[in-house]
C-alpha positions in Angstrom: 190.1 -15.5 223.1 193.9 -16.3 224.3 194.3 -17.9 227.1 197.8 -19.2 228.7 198.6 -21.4 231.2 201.9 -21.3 232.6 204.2 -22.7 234.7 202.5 -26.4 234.7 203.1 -30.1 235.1 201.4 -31.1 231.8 200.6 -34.9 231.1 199.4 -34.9 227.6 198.5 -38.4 227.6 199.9 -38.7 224.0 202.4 -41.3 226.4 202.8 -40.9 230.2 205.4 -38.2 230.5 205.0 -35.4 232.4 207.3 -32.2 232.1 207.4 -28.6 233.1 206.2 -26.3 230.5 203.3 -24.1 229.4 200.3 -24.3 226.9 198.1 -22.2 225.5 194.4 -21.9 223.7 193.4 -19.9 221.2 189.2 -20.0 220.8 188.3 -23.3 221.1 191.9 -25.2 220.3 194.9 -26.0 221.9 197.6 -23.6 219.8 200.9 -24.2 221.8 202.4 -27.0 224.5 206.0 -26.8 225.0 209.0 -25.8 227.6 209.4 -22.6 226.5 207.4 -19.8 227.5 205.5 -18.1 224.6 205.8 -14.8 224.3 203.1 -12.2 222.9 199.6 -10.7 224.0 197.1 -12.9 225.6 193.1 -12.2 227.0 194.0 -14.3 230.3 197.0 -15.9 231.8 196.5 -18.1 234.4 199.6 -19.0 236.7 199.1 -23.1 237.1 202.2 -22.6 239.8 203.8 -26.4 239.5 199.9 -28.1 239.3 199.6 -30.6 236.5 197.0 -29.9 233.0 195.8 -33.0 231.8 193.0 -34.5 229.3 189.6 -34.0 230.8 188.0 -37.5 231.9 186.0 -39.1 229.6 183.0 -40.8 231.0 182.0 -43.3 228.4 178.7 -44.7 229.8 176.1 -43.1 231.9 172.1 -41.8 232.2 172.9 -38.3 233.4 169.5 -37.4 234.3 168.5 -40.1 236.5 169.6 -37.9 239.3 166.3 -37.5 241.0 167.2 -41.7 241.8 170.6 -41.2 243.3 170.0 -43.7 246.6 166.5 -44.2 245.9 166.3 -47.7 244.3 169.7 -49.3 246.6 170.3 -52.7 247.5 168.8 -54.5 245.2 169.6 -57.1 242.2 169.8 -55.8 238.4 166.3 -57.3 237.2 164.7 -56.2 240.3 166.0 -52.8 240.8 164.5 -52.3 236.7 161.8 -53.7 236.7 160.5 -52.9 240.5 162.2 -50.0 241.1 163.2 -47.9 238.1 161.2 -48.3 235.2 158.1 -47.6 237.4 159.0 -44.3 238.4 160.8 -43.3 235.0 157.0 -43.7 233.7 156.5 -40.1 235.6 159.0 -38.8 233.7 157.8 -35.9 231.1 159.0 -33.6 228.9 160.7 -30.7 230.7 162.2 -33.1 233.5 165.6 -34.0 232.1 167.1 -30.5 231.5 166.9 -29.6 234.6 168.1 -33.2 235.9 170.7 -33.1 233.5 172.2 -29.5 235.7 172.6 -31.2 238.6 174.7 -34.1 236.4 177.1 -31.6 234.7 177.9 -29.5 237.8 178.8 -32.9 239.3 181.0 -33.6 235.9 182.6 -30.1 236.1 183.8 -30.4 239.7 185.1 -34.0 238.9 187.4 -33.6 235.8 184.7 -34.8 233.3 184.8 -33.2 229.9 182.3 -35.6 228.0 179.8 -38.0 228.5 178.1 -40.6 226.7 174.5 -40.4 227.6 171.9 -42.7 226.9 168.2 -41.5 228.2 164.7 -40.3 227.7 164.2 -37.0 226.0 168.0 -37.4 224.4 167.4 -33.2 222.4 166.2 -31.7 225.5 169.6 -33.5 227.5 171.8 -31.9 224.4 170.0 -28.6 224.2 170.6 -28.4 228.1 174.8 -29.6 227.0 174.9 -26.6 224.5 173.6 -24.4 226.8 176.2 -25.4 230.1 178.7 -25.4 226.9 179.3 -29.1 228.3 180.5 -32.3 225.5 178.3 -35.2 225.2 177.5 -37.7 222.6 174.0 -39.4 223.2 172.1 -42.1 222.1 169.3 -42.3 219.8 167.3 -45.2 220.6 164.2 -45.9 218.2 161.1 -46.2 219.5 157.9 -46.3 217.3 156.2 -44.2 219.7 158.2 -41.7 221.2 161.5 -41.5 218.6 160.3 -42.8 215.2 163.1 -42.9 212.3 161.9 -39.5 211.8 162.8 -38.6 214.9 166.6 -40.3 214.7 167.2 -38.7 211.2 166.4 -35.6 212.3 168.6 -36.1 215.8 171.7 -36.8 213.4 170.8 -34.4 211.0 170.3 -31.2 213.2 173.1 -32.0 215.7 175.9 -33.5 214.4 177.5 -30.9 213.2 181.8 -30.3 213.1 181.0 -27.4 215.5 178.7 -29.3 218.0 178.8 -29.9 221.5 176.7 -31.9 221.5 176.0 -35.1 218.9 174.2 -38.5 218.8 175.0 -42.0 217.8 172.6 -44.6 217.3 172.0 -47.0 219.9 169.4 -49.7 221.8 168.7 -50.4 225.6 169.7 -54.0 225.4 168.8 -57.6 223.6 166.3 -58.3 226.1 164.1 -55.2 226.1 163.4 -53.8 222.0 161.3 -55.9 220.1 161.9 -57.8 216.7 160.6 -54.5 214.6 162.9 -52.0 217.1 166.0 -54.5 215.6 164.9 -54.8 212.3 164.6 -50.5 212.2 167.6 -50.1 214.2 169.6 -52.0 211.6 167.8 -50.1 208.0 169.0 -47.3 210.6 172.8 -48.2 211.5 172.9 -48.8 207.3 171.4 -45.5 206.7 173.7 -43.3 208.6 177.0 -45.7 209.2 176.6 -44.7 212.6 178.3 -47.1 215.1 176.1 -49.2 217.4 176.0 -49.1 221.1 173.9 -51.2 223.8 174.0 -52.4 226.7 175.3 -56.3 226.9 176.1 -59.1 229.1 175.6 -57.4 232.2 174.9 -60.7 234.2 174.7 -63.8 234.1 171.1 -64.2 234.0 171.0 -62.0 231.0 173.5 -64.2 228.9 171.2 -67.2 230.2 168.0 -66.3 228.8 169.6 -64.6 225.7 170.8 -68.2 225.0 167.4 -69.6 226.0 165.9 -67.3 223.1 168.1 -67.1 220.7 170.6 -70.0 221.2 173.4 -67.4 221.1 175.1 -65.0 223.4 173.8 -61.7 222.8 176.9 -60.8 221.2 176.7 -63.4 219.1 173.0 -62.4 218.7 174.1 -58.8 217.3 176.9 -60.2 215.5 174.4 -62.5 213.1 172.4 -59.2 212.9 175.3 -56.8 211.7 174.6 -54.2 214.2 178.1 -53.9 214.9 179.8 -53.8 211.3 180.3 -49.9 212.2 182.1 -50.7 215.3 180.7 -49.2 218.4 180.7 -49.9 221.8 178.9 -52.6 224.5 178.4 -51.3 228.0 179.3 -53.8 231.1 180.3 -56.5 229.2 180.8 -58.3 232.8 180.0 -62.2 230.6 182.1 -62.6 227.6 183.0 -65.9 225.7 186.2 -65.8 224.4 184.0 -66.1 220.6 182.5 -63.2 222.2 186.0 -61.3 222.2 186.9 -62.6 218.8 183.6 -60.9 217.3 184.5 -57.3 219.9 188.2 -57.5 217.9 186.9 -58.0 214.6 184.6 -55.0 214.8 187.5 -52.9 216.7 184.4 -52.7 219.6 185.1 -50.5 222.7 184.0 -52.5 225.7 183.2 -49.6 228.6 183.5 -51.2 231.8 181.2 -49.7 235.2 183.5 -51.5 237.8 181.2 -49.2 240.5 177.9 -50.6 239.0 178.6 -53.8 238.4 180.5 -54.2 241.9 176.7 -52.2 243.9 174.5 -54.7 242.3 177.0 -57.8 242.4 176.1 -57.9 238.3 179.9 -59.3 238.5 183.8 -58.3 238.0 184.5 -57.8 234.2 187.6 -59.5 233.1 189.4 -56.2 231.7 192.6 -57.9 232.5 192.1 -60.6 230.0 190.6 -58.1 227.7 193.6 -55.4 227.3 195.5 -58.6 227.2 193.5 -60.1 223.8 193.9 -56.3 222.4 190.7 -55.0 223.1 190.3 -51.6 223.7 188.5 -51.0 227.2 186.9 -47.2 228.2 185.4 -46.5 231.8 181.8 -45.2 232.6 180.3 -44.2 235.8 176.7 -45.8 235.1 173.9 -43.7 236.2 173.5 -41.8 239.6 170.9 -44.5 240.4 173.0 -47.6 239.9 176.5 -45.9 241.2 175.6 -43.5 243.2 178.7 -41.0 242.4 179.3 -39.7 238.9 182.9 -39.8 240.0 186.0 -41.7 237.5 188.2 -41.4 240.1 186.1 -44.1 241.4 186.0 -45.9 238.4 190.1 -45.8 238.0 190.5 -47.1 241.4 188.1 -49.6 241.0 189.2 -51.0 237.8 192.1 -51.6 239.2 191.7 -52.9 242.5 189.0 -55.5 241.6 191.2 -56.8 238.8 194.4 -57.0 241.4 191.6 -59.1 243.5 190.1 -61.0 240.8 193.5 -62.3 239.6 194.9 -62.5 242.8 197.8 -60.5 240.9 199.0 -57.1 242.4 200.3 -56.5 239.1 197.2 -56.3 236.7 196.6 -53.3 235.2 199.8 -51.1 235.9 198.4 -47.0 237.2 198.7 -45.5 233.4 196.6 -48.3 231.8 193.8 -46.8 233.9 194.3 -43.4 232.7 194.3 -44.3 229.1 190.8 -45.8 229.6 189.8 -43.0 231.7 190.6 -40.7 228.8 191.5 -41.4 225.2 189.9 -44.7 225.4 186.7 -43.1 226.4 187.3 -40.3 223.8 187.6 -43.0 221.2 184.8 -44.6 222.0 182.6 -41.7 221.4 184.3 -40.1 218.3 185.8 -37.9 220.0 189.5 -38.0 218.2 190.1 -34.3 218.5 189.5 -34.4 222.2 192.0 -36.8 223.5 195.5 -35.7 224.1 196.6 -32.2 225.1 198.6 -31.4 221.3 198.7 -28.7 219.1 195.2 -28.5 216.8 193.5 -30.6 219.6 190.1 -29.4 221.2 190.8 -27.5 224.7 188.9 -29.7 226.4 191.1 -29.8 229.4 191.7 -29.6 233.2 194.4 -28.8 236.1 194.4 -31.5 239.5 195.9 -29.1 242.4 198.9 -31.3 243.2 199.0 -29.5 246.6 195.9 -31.7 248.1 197.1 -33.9 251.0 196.3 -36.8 248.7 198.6 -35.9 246.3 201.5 -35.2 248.5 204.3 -35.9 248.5 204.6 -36.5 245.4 206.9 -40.1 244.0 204.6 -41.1 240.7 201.8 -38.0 239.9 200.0 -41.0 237.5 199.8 -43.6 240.1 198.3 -40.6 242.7 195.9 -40.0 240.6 194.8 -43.5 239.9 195.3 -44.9 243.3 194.7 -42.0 246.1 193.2 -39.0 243.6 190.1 -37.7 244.6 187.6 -35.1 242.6 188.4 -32.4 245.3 192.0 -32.5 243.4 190.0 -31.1 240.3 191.2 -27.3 240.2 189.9 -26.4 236.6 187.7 -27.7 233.9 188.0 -26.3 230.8 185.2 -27.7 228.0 185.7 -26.2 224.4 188.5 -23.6 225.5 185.8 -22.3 228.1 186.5 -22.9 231.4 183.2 -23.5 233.4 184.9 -24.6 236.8 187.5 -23.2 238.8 188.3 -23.5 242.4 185.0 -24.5 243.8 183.2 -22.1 241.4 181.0 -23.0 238.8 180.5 -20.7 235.4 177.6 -22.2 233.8 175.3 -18.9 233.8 172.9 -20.1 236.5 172.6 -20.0 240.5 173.8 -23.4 241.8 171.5 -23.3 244.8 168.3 -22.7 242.1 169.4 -25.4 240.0 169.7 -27.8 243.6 166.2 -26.3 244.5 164.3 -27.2 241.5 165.6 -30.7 241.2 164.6 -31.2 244.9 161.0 -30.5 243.4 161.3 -32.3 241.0 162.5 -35.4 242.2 159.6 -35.3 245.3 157.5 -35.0 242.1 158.9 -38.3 240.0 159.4 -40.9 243.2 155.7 -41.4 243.6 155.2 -44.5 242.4 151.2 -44.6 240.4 
């Protein structure tokens, strides 16, 4: 399959200039980006007519399927909304639930410029069989658990999945310092040395968090996983609201991605991380929605505005993290993150993993600076086109994913009805 796009703004993220030109995909890879147009036979050619092809969005933390709590569990603080509030009702959860709770997720990806997650749930194979069969990119966690997921379980995960032509792969990973016991860390590490995977957890969330890690342990949990080697793979650390600077030393050494949830952290008052002082130390910093119970939108526009703005506020400096920085983290920084180096920039031999924003919105008119639109007034209606794997599975407000939206909506209403009642 040969597919072109012309007449495009393209921003291939490989730095921030934009220019006129044309691009094309042949299967599943980008073949040609360039001002002239190619010439020859192609299967489709789509007329872009002056809108702008960019990188897909790369949302680097989130629990896809806890859609069935989107505005269920609000206004609450961290520990009580997971102890009172979530873990009670994700007790109902059986096997069966998360592919179709993972639909209603991707459809919401699709129509927002998301190309790939990284997904950390319950029932992680049914959530990538249900990503294979959308033909939508995630990386996932695989969390031990001596009764659900044994090492079994994770070997065969890796083994099965992770394949150079997979959608859909896994990493290995934990919920947190505070939740796993001392036998969950001690497999979790024979596991990390096993398959070199890197490591990936939430950490320093809040305050209260850090306080009792220290109370335990007499370190920061940072420090805590530091001592343990968990991170001598590199990784990433969700949140990562409460960092010493020893903290960032140990994130640098390890070339860590910290994934900041500016939406999250901002709806539960967990705190502002400090991603200015981070990017200024060198560390690399992604962006992740959080899950649709915490957020409630699975949206980076969001996210990029957000980042921003509360880092303008929080340094009382209009001037912290310039439009373009945002992007980066939106995209490549999130594609590094999960592994994902062939799915970064739009270049030649790079995955077509791509999508168009329809310049002709009224939030995108008129146009002075396309990046700082899209970072400061872009909206997910500007999404046009979401390619995944040289596929396109959204296009003008239609969704090609082989199954009747209003079904998939149907079912999950069921579902969810189903899962709230609290036993």
């Amino acid at each position: 399959m040969k597919i072109l796009f012309k007449n495009a703004r393209i921003l291939t993220m490989a730095d921030s200039n934009i220019f006129d030109g044309h691009l094309v995909v042949t299967d599943n890879r980008i073949s040609y980006v360039g001002k002239q147009l190619p010439s020859g036979m192609f299967d489709q050619v789509i007329d872009c007519e002056g809108n702008l092809l960019m990188p897909g969005f790369k949302n680097a933390h989130t629990h896809s399927a806890m859609t069935f709590l989107r505005s269920k569990a609000d206004d609450s603080s961290l520990q009580d909304w997971l102890f009172n509030e979530i873990f009670p009702r994700e007790a109902n959860l059986h096997e069966g639930c998360i592919k179709e709770l993972t639909k209603v997720a991707i459809l919401e990806y699709l129509s927002s410029g998301v190309t790939a997650v990284l997904d950390q749930y319950f029932y992680p194979q049914e959530f990538a069989d249900t990503c294979n069969e959308f033909g939508f990119r995630s990386v996932s966690l695989a969390m031990y658990d001596p009764k659900a997921r044994p090492v079994e379980e994770i070997l065969r995960l890796i083994r099965d999945n992770n394949k150079p032509s997979s959608l859909a792969t896994f990493v290995i990973g934990l919920h947190s310092e505070y939740t796993p016991t001392d036998e969950m860390f001690e497999t979790t590490i024979k596991l990390l040395e096993t398959t070199k995977s890197p490591y990936y957890v939430h950490l320093s969330e809040t305050q209260k968090e850090v306080d009792e890690c220290y109370e335990r342990r007499k370190m920061s949990p940072m420090e805590f996983f530091d001592s343990l080697h968990m991170f001598d793979n590199g990784g990433a650390i969700f949140h990562g609201v409460y960092l010493s600077d020893n903290d960032i030393e140990i994130i640098k050494k390890h070339d860590i991605t910290v994934v900041s949830n500016p939406s999250s952290n901002m709806k539960l008052a967990s705190g502002i991380a400090d991603v200015t002082k981070l990017l200024n130390k060198g560390v690399r910093v992604a962006l992740g929605t959080d899950g649709p119970a915490s957020n409630n939108a699975l949206d980076m526009f969001r996210e990029m505005y957000l980042a921003t703005g509360l880092q303008k506020l929080k340094h009382n400096n209009p001037v912290s993290i310039p439009a373009y920085e945002v992007l980066k983290m939106a995209t490549i920084n999130g594609a590094y993150a999960m592994g994902l180096k062939d799915a970064d920039t739009l270049e030649v031999g790079k995955l077509a993993d791509l999508i168009m924003i329809d310049l002709y919105r009224p939030s995108m008119q008129p146009i002075n600076n396309i990046i700082n639109n899209l970072v400061y007034s872009g909206e997910k209606d500007c999404v046009k086109l979401t390619m995944i794997n040289g596929k396109i599975l959204y296009r003008d407000g239609k969704f090609y994913v082989g199954e009747d939206i209003k079904d998939i909506y149907k079912k999950v209403q069921l579902l969810t009805e189903e899962l709230n009642k609290i036993k």
